[in-house]
C-alpha positions, 0 to 999 in steps of 0.5 A: 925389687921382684916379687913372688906374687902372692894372697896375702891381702886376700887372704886376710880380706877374706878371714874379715880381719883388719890390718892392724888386727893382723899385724897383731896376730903375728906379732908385727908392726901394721906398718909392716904388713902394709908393706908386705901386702903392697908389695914394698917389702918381701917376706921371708919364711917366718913371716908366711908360716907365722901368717899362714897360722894366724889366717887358718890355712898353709903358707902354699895357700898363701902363695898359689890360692886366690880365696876369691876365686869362685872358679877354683875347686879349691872354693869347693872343697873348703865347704866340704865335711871331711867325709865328702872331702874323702868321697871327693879324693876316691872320685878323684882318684877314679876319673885319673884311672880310668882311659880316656 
């Protein structure tokens, strides 16, 4: 069975919830989400919003962000207040403007 690779445990393991704690969250047997997470079972659409929801991120997090990752500028913008995130796009914006 092929997998699409994802943070799901990560994720969870991140947010400081136990497994049985999610499972609850999303309304789901814990066995379930073990499976899940092992890679024994695929998700489906449902599954990834309803946990994207409950762990407070987007189900692309899920899929693409290791929250672990300390070399993401990901990590960085999590620990931003929306003004310097704004500061950050229109920084952003400038370094894609201007000629290398």
């Amino acid at each position: 069975m092929r997998q699409v690779p994802h943070f799901i445990r990560k994720w969870r393991e991140a947010r400081g919830l136990s497994q049985e704690a999610f499972a609850e969250a999303v309304g789901r047997e814990r066995s379930y989400v073990s499976k899940i997470e092992n890679g024994n079972r695929k998700y489906d659409q449902v599954f990834l919003e309803t946990a994207a929801d409950a762990l407070g991120v987007t189900p692309a997090d899920l899929l693409a962000r290791d929250p672990t990752d300390p070399e993401k500028l990901w990590q960085v913008y999590d620990q931003l207040s929306p003004a310097q995130r704004a500061q950050l796009v229109q920084i952003a914006h400038t370094l894609i403007s201007v000629p290398v």
